[in-house]
DRENDO-625687 format. One record per atom (N, C-alpha, C): x, y, z; residue in one letter. Coordinates in steps of 0.2 Angstrom, whole numbers, plus 5000, padded with zeros to 4 digits. Example, Ala and Ser with C-alpha at 12.3 -4.5 7.8 and 13.67 -1.06 7.14 Angstrom:
# residues 2
506649725039A
506249785039A
506649845039A
506449895035S
506849955036S
506450005039S
//
This chain:
# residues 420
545057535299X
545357505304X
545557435303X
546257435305X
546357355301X
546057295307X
546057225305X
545657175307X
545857165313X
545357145321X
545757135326X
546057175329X
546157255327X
546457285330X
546157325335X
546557325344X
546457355348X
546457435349X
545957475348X
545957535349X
546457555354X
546957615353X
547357645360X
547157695359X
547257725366X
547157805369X
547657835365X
548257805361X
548857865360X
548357865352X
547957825348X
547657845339X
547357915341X
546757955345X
546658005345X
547358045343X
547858035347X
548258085350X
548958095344X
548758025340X
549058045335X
548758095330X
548158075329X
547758105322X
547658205327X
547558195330X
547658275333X
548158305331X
548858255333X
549758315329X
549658325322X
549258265320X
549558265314X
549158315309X
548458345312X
548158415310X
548658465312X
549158465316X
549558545317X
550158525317X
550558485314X
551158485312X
551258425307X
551858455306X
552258415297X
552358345300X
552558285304X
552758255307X
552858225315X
552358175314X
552258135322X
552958085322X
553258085328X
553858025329X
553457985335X
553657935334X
552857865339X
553757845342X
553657845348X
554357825352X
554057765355X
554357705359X
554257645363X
554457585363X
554657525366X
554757475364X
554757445361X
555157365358X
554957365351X
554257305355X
553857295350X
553157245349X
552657265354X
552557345354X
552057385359X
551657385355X
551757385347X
551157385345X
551357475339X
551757475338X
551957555336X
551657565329X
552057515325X
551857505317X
551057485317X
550757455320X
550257425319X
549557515319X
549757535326X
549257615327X
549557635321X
550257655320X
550557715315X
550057695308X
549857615307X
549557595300X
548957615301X
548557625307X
547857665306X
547657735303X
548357765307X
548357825304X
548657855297X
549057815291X
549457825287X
549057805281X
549157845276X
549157815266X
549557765264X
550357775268X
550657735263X
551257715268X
551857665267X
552257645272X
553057635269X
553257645270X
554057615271X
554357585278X
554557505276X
555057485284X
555657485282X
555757505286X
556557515284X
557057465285X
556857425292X
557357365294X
557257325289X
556757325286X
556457265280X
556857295273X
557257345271X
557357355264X
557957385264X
558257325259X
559057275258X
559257375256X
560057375258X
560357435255X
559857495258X
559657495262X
559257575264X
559757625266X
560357605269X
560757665268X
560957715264X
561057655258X
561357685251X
560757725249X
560057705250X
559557725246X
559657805249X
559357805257X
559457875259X
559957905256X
560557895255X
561157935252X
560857945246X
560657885242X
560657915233X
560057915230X
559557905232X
558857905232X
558257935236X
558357975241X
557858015246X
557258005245X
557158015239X
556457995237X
555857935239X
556457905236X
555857815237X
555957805244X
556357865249X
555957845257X
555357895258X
555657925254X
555057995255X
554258005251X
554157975245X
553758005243X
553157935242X
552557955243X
552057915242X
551457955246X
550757935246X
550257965249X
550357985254X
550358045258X
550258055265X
549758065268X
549658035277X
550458045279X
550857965278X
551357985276X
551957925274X
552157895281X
552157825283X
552357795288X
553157765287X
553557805290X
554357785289X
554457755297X
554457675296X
554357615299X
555057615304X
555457615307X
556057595313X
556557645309X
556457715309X
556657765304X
557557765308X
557557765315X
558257765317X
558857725316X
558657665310X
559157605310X
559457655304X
559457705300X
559757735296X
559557825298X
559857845305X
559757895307X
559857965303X
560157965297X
559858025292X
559258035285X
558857985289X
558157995287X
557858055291X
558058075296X
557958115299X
557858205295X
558358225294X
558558285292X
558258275283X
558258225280X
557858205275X
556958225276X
556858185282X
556058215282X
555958315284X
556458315289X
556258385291X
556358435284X
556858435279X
556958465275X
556058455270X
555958395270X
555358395264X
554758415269X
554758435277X
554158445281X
554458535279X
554858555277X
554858605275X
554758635270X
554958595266X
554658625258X
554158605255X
553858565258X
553158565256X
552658595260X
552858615267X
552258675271X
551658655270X
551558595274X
551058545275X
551058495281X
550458525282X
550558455289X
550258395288X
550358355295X
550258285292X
550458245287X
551158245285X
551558205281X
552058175282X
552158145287X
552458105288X
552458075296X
552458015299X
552557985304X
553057925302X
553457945310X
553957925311X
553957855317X
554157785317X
554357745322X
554857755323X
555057725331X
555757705332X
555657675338X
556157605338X
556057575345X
556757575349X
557257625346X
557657665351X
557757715349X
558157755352X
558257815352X
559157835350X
559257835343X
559857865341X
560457925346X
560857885346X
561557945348X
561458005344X
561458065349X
561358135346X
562058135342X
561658165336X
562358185329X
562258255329X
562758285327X
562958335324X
562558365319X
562358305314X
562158305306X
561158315309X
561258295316X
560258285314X
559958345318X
559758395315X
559658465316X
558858455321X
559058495323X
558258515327X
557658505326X
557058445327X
556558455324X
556058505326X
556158565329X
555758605332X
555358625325X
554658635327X
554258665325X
553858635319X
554258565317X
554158515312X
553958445314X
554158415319X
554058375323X
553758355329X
553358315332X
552958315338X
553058235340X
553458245346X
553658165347X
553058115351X
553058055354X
552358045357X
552657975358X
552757955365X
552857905369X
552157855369X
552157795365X
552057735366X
552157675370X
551557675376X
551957615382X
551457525378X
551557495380X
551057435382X
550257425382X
550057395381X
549157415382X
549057395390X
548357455390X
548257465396X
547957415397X
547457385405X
546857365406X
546457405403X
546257435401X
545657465399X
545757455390X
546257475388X
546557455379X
546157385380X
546557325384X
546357265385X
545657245386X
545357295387X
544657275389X
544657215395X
545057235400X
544957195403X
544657275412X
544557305410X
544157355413X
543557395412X
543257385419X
542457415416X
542257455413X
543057505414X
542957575415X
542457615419X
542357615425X
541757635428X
542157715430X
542857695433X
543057785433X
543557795430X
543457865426X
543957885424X
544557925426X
545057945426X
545657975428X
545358055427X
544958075419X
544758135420X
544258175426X
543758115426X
543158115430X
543558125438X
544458105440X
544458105446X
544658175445X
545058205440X
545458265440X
544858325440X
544158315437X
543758355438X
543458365445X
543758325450X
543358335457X
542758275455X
542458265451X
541958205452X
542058135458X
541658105462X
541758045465X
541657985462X
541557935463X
541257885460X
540957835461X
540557795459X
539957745460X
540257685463X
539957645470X
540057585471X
540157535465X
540657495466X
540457435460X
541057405464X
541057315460X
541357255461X
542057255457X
542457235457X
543157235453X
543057195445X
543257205441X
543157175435X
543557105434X
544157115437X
544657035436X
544656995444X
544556935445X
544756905451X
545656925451X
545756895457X
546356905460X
546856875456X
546556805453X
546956765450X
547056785441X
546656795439X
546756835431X
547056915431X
547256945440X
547556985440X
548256985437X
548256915443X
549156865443X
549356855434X
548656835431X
549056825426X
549056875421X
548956935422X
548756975416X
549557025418X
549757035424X
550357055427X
550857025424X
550756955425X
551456905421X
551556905414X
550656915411X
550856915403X
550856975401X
550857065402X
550857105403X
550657105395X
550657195394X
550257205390X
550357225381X
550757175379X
550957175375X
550657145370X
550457175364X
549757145359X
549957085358X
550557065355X
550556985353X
550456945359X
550556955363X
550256915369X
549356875370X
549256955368X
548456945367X
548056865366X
547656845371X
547456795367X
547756705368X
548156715370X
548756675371X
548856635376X
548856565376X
549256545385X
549656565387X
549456565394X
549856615398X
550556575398X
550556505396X
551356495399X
551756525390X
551456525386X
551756545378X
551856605379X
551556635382X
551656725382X
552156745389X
552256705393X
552856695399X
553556695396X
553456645392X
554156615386X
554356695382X
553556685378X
553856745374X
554156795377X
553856825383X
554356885386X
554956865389X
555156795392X
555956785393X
556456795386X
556056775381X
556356775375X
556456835372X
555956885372X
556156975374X
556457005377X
556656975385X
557357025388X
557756985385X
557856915381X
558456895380X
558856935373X
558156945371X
558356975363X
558557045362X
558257065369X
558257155370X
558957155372X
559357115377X
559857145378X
560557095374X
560257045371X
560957005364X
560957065358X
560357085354X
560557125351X
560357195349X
559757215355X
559557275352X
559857365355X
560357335361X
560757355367X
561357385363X
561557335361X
562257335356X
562157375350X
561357355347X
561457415341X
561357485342X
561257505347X
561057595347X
561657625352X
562157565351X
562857595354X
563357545352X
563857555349X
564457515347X
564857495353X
564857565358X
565357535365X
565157475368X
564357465367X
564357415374X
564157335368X
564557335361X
564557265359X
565157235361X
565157155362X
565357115366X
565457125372X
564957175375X
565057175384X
564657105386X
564857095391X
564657005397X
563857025394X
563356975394X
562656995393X
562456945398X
562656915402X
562656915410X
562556955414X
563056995412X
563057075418X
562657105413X
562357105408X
561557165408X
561157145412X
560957065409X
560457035413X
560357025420X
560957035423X
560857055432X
560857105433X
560957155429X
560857225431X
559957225430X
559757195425X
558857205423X
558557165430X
558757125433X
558657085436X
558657115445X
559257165444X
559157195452X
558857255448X
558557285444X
557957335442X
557457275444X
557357245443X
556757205445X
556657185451X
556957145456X
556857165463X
556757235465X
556957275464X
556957365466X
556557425461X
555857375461X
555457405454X
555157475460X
555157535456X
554757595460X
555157635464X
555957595466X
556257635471X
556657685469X
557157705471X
557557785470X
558357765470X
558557715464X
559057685463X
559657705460X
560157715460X
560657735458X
561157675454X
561557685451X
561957665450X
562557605453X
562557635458X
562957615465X
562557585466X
561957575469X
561457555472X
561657465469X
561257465464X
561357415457X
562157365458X
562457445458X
563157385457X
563557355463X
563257365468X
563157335476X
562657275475X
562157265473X
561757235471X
562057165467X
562257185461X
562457145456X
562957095459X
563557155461X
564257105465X
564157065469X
563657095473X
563357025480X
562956965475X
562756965472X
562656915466X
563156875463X
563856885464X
564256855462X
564556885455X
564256945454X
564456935444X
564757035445X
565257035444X
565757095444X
565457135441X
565457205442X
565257235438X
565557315441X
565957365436X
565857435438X
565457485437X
565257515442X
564757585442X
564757615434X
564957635433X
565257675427X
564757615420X
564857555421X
564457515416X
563857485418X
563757505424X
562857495425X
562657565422X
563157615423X
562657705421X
562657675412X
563157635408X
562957635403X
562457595402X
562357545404X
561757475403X
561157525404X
560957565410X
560457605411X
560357635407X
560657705403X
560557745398X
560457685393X
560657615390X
560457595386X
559757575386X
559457555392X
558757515392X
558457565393X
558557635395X
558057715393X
557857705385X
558757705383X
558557715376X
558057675371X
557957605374X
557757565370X
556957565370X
556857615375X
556157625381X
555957575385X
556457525388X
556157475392X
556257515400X
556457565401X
556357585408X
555957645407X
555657665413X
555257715414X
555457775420X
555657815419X
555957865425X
555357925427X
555157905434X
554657955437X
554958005442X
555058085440X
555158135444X
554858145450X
555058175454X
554858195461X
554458265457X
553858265462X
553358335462X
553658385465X
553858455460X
554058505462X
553458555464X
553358545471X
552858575475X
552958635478X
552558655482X
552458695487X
552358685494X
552758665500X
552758665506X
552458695510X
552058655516X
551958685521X
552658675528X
552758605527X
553458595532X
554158625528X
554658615533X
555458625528X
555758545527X
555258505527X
555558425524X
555858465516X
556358425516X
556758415508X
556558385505X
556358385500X
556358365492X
556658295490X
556558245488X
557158185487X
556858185480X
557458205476X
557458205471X
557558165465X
558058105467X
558158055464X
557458005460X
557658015453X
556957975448X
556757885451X
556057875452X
555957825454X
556057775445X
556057725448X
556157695443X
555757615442X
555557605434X
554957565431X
555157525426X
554957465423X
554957455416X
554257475412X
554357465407X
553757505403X
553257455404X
553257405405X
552757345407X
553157285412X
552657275419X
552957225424X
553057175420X
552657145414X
552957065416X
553557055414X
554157125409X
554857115411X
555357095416X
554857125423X
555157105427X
554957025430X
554457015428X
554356905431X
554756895424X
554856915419X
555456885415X
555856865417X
556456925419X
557056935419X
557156885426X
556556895430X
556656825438X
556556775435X
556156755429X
556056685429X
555256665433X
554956705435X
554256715436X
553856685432X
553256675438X
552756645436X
552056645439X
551356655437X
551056685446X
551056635452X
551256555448X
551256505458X
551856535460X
552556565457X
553156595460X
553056655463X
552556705461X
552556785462X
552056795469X
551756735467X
551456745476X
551456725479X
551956695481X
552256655488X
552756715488X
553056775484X
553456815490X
552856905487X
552456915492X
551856965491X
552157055493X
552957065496X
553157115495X
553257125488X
553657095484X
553857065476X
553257085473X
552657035474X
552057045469X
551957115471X
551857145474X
551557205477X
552057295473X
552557265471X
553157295467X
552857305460X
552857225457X
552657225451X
551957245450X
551557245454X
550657285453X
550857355453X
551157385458X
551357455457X
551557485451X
552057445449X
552257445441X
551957435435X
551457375435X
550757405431X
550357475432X
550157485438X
549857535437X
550057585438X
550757605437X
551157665435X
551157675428X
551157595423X
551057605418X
550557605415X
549757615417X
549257625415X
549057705417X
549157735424X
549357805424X
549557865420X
550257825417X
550757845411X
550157875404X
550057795403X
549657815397X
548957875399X
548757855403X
548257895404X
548157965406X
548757975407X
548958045407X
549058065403X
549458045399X
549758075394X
549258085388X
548558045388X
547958045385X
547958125385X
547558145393X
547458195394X
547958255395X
548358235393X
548958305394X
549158315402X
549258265404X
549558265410X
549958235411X
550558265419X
551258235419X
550958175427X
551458135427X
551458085431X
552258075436X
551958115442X
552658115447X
552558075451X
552858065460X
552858045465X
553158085472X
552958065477X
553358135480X
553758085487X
554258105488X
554658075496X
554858135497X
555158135503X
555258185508X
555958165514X
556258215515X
556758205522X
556458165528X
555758195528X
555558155535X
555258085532X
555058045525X
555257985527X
554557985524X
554158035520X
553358025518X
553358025512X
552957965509X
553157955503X
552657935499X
552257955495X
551457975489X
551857905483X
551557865480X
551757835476X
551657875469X
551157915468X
550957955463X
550658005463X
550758055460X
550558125457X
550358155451X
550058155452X
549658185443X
549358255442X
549758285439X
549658345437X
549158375430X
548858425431X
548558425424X
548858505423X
549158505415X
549358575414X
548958635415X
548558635419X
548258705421X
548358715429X
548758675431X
548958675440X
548458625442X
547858605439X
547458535446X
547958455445X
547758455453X
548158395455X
547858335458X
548158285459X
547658235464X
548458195466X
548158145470X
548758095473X
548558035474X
548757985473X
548657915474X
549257875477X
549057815482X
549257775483X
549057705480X
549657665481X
549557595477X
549757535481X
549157485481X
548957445488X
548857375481X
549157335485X
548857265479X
548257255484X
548357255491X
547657195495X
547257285498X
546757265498X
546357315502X
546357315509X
546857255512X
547357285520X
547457315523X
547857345517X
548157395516X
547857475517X
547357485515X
547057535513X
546957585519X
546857575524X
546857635529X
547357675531X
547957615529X
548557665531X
548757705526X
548557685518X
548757735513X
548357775514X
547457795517X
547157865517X
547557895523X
547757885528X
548057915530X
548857935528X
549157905523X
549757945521X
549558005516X
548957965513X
548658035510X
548558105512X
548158105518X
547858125523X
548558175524X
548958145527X
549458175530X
549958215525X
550058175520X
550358235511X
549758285511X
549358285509X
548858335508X
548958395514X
549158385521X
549158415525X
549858465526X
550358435521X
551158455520X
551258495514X
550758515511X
550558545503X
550458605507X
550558675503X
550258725504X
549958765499X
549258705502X
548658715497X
548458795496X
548658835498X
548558895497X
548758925491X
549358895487X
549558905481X
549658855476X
549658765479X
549458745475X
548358725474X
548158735478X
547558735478X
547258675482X
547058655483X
546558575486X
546758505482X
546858445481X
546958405479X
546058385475X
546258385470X
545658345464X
545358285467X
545758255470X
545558195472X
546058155477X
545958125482X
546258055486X
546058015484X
546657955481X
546457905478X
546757835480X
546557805480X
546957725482X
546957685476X
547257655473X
547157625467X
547357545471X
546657495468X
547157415475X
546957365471X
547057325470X
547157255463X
546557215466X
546257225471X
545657185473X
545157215477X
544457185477X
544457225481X
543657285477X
543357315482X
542757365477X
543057425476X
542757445473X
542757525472X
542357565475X
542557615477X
541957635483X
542157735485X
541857755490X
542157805492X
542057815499X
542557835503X
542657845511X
542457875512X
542257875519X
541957945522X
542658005523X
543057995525X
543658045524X
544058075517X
543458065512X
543458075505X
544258055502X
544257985504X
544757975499X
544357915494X
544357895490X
544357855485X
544657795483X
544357755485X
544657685484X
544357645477X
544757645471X
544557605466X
545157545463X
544757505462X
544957415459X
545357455453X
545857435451X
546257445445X
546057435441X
545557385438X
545057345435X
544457385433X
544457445437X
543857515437X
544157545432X
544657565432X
544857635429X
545057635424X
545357695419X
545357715414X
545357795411X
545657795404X
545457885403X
545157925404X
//
């Protein structure tokens, strides 16, 4: 293990693919920490941003991206998109797994030329380090422990209120680690500026020399409207009232570009089974892979984020959607939310592939917390738990605050508790 280095939940998950298939592709933002995990797992390495002529190379040399110990780390592989069909052909003729791992901190326009990776490759989103990565959690419960039905032990929160505020604003980004909070403030302003001057433009020629003011206020009403069910319209009703012109049709691009780069996170509605005839609201809630994007792109800072506490209360949500994310996907589970025609609305659902499910609310102050068991409560009651089963667990997740369990079996746990 190299020196310093933070253990994550996605190292098992890598060295697991890479026993049952030719080729893991590590997907996520850039400086999540991708190359860093991928070098745990690897013999040998190639970066590709870093080596002069590498398109000629792939055209006249395949090799020297190819061959070396395995499995082979091929570093930001999409800046020269026919490495692609280069690995899959060698994950084929040599009929061997664990030979290659793949980075990329965007996502390539689909080509004609880059064939299917079915059966040879196994993709794997990488977000942020969690609290618990951070070790800034006790771990006292785990997400599996809730999906098994297990309750869990009174205990005190791990972080005060105030290394909440600032671990929110310096978000969870390894070079951060360690750092003043105002140097890791800077860095991440310096990160949405750099994410959308040049990393926007590279994985699409259409949107070079578009205004990078109007990206910037598009990320910027994503940030006020972190969690909500936003559209495109929405945004460019937003942006104009800001003064800065913008048409629908070029926020739908700036959106698909900040998917692609993985700086957003899109969480589906829970396709369930009713006991009411409420409709379904289908529209994807929307996130950044890590909150402190959004006290960037405002210019935030914790004395600024808490003086307006609907705001902070957005951006908390937002972390612990992004610590859910990863922890599901530890465990092989998906991470939805549910609304409805009559106006009821679950901030989170977590499903594990054999049908158990559970549901959480997300409270920054413990205020809060009666009303979320009762919206609990009352979700639970609109399920027709006759086919989906009973709920694993009602859970509150609150930023301050004990962990504990109610008498109306729901579960109230400090963010600062939990874990895989």
């Amino acid at each position: 293990m190299l020196p310093d280095y933070l253990p994550r939940w996605v190292d098992s998950e890598i060295a697991e693919r890479l026993e049952r298939i030719g080729a893991v592709v590590i997907e996520g933002p850039k400086a999540c920490g991708k190359t860093r995990t991928a070098r745990q797992a690897s013999a040998s390495e190639i970066r590709c941003d870093a080596v002069p002529g590498i398109a000629t190379l792939v055209n006249d040399a395949p090799g020297y991206i190819l061959d070396g110990p395995t499995p082979r780390l091929i570093d930001e592989w999409q800046t020269v998109p026919r490495i692609w069909n280069h690995v899959r052909h060698a994950v084929d003729d040599r009929s061997a797994v664990g030979q290659f791992i793949l980075t990329g901190s965007a996502s390539p326009a689909d080509d004609e030329s880059r064939h299917s990776g079915a059966g040879r490759f196994s993709r794997l989103r990488m977000r942020t380090l969690t609290l618990s990565e951070q070790c800034l959690s006790d771990r006292r419960v785990s997400l599996r422990a809730l999906m098994e039905g297990r309750t869990c032990d009174s205990s005190s929160g791990n972080l005060s209120f105030g290394d909440l505020l600032e671990v929110v604003c310096a978000g969870g980004w390894p070079g951060n680690i360690a750092l003043p909070l105002a140097t890791a403030l800077r860095n991440n302003i310096d990160y949405v500026e750099e994410t959308t001057r040049l990393d926007i433009s590279r994985i699409d020629r259409t949107l070079k020399g578009r205004d990078l003011h109007r990206i910037r206020a598009v990320i910027r009403s994503l940030s006020r409207s972190l969690g909500g069910s936003i559209g495109p319209s929405t945004i460019q009703a937003d942006v104009t009232a800001d003064r800065v012109p913008i048409t629908t049709d070029t926020v739908s691009e700036y959106l698909d570009a900040l998917h692609r780069v993985f700086l957003l996170e899109s969480i589906y509605c829970w396709p369930t089974h009713l006991r009411s005839k409420a409709v379904l609201r289908t529209k994807p809630k929307v996130y950044f892979v890590d909150p402190s994007i959004a006290v960037a792109a405002l210019n935030g800072n914790p004395d600024i984020i808490i003086k307006d506490l609907p705001l902070l209360g957005q951006i908390f949500e937002n972390l612990v959607i992004r610590d859910l994310l990863v922890y599901a996907q530890h465990l092989d589970h998906k991470v939805y939310f549910y609304r409805d025609s009559n106006g009821l609305e679950v901030d989170a659902i977590i499903e594990s592939s054999d049908g158990r499910w559970m549901c959480v609310e997300i409270k920054l102050g413990t205020d809060a917390v009666d009303t979320a068991a009762a919206t609990l409560n009352k979700f639970v009651s609109t399920v027709d738990t006759s086919r989906k089963g009973e709920p694993q667990a009602r859970v509150i997740i609150t930023g301050n605050g004990p962990t504990y369990s109610r008498t109306d079996v729901t579960l109230v746990v400090n963010i600062s508790a939990l874990t895989a």
